[in-house]
N, C-alpha and C positions, 0 to 999 in steps of 0.2 A: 423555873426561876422563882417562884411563886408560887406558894400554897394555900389551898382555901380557908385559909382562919386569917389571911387578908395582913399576913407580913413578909418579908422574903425571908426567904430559905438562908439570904447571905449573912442576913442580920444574928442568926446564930453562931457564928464565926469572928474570933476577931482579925481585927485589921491584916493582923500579917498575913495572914491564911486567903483573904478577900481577894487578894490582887491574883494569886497564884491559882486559884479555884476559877478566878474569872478568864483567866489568861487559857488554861486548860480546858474550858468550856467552849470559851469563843474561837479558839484553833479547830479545835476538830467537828465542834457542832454548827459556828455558827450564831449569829446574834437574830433573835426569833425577829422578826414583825415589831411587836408592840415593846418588846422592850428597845429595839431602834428608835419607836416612838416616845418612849421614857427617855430616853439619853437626850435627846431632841430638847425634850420640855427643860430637861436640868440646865441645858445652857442657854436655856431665856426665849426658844422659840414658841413661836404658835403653832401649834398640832395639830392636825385633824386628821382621824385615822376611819377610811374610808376599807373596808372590804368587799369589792362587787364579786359577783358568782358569775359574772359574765363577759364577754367583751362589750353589751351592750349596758352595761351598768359602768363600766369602765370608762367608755366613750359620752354617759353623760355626767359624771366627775367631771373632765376632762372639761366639755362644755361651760360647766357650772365655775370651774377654777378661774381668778379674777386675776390680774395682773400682779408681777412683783410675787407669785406663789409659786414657791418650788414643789413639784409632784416629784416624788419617787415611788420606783415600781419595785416588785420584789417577780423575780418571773424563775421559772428552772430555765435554767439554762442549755440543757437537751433538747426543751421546745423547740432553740433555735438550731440546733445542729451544732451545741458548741462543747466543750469536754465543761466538765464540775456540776455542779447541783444546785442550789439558790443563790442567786445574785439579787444586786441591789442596784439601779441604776437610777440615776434623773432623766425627765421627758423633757427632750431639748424642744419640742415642736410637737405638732398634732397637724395633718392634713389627709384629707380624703381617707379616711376611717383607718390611717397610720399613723402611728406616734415613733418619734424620734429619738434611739435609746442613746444617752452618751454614755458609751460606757465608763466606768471609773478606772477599767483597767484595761487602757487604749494601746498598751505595746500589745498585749496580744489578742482582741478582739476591738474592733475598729465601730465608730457607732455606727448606729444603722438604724433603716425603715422598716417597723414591724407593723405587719397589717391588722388589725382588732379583730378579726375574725377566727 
């Protein structure tokens, strides 16, 4: 999305070309991580974008997170034994070193307790 001279790649493009490039991209690649978190900011939220390397770095986010704060997780979805590749879900709950995925796409994967380990 972004290259190192610190502009996007879209901003070379005009408008008509943007939507169809971005449509084309997000179909079959996918919207990364942080630019989820750029879309976020554009419609007035507050962000904080946390990468742990662990489930124990995960589980103290989780801790640290303050009410009224939505968490979302970005996990493969093979992890779970489920068909496709990166998803994005919200953490409905947290207990006993399980967090509660709701999925967004409840017809065919139902939420569930996934253990941080």
């Amino acid at each position: 999305w972004y290259v190192h001279w610190g502009f996007s790649v879209l901003d070379a493009f005009p408008c008509s070309m943007k939507y169809w490039l971005l449509v084309s991209l997000l179909q079959f690649d996918g919207m990364p991580f942080l630019a989820l978190a750029a879309l976020l900011r554009l419609h007035g939220l507050n962000v904080t974008v946390h990468l742990p390397n662990n489930s124990a770095e995960l589980f103290e986010v989780l801790k640290l997170s303050r009410r009224h704060t939505a968490v979302v997780l970005n996990y493969g979805r093979p992890a779970l034994g489920q068909k496709g590749l990166g998803h994005y879900a919200p953490i409905g709950g947290m207990s006993n070193h399980q967090v509660l995925l709701l999925d967004t796409n409840a017809w065919r994967y139902p939420s569930i307790w996934v253990p941080l380990d």
